[in-house]
N, C-alpha and C positions, 0 to 999 in steps of 0.2 A: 624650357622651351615647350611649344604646344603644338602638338601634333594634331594632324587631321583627324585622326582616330578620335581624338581625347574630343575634339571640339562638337565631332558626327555623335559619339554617347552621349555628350552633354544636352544638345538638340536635338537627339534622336527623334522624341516622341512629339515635339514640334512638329520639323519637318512631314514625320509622319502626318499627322492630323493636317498641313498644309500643304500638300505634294507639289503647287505651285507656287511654293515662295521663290521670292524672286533672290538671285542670288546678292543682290546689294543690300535685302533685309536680311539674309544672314550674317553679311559683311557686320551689318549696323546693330545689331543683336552682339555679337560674338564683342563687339566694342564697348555698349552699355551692361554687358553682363558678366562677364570675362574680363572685360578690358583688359583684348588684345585686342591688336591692329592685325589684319589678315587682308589679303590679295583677294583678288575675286577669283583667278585661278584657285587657290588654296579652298574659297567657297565652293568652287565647282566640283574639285574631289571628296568635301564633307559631302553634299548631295548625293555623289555619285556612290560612297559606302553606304548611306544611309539605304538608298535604291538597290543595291545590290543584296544589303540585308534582308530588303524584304523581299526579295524573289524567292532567296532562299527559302525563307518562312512558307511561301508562297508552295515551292517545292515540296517542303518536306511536311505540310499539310496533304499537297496531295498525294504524298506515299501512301498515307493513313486513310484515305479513302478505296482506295484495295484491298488493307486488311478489314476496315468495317464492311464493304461487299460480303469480305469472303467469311466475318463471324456472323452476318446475316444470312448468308447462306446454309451455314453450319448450323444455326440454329432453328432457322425454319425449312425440312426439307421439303424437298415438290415445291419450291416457291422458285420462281425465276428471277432474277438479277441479272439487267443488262447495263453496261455502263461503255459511254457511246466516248472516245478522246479524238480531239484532230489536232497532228503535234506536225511540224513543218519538217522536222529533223529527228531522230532518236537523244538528242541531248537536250534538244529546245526545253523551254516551259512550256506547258501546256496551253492551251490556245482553247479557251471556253468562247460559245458564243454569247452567252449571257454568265456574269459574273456573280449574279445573287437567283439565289433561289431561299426565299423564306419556306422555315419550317415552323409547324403552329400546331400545338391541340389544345384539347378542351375534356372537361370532364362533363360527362352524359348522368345525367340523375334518371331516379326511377328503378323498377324493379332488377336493369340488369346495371348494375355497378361496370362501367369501363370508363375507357380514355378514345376520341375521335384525334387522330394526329393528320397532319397533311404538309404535303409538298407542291408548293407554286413557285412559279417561275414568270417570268414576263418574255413576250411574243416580239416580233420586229417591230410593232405598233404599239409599244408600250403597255399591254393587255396583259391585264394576270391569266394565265391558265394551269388547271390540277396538273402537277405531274405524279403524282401516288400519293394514295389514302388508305386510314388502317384504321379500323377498331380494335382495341385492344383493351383485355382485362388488366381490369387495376389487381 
């Protein structure tokens, strides 16, 4: 017997990569691949693990963004670190208002050897803007 479990790991990284699949191409997958036959019901709770998987990820990625704060702070003192969260509830997930912020450096030639790193983010207008910059020795 195949359980929703079995079928949400087997498609896991599917789903992933397609968050919008629809639930009768999973039907139809799990049929050409598996060959099982499954309910659309039964498709709608593989989704629904798959989606609860990744909040958690979601989660416990952002635990680790307090402790990176707090070893940034530890290790460069007099620096400031402010980190801004709007959460609906104390258990919710966290509620970003933009969900990417690329980080990027580059290495600086010339007499003083370092690294240029940087943080951007995008505006309500789709507009890259700096959110922090750093020189740093290589």
């Amino acid at each position: 017997m195949v359980t929703a479990a079995m079928i949400a790991q087997h498609f896991e990284a599917t789903i992933k990569d397609y968050l919008k699949m629809k639930l009768r191409e999973i039907q139809r997958r799990c049929a050409s691949k598996m060959y099982v036959n499954v309910t659309i019901d039964y498709c709608y709770r593989v989704k629904k693990i798959v989606n609860e998987k990744m909040v958690g990820n979601h989660k416990e990625k952002f635990g680790l963004l307090w402790d990176y704060a707090h070893e940034l702070g530890s290790n460069m003192p007099g620096r400031i670190i402010k980190m801004a969260v709007q959460r609906v509830t104390a258990d919710s997930v966290p509620h970003f208002k933009r969900l990417l912020i690329g980080l990027d450096g580059c290495f600086l030639k010339g007499s003083f050897k370092s690294e240029f790193l940087t943080a951007v983010g995008r505006d309500a207008n789709n507009q890259m803007f700096p959110i922090a910059w750093a020189v740093v020795e290589v």
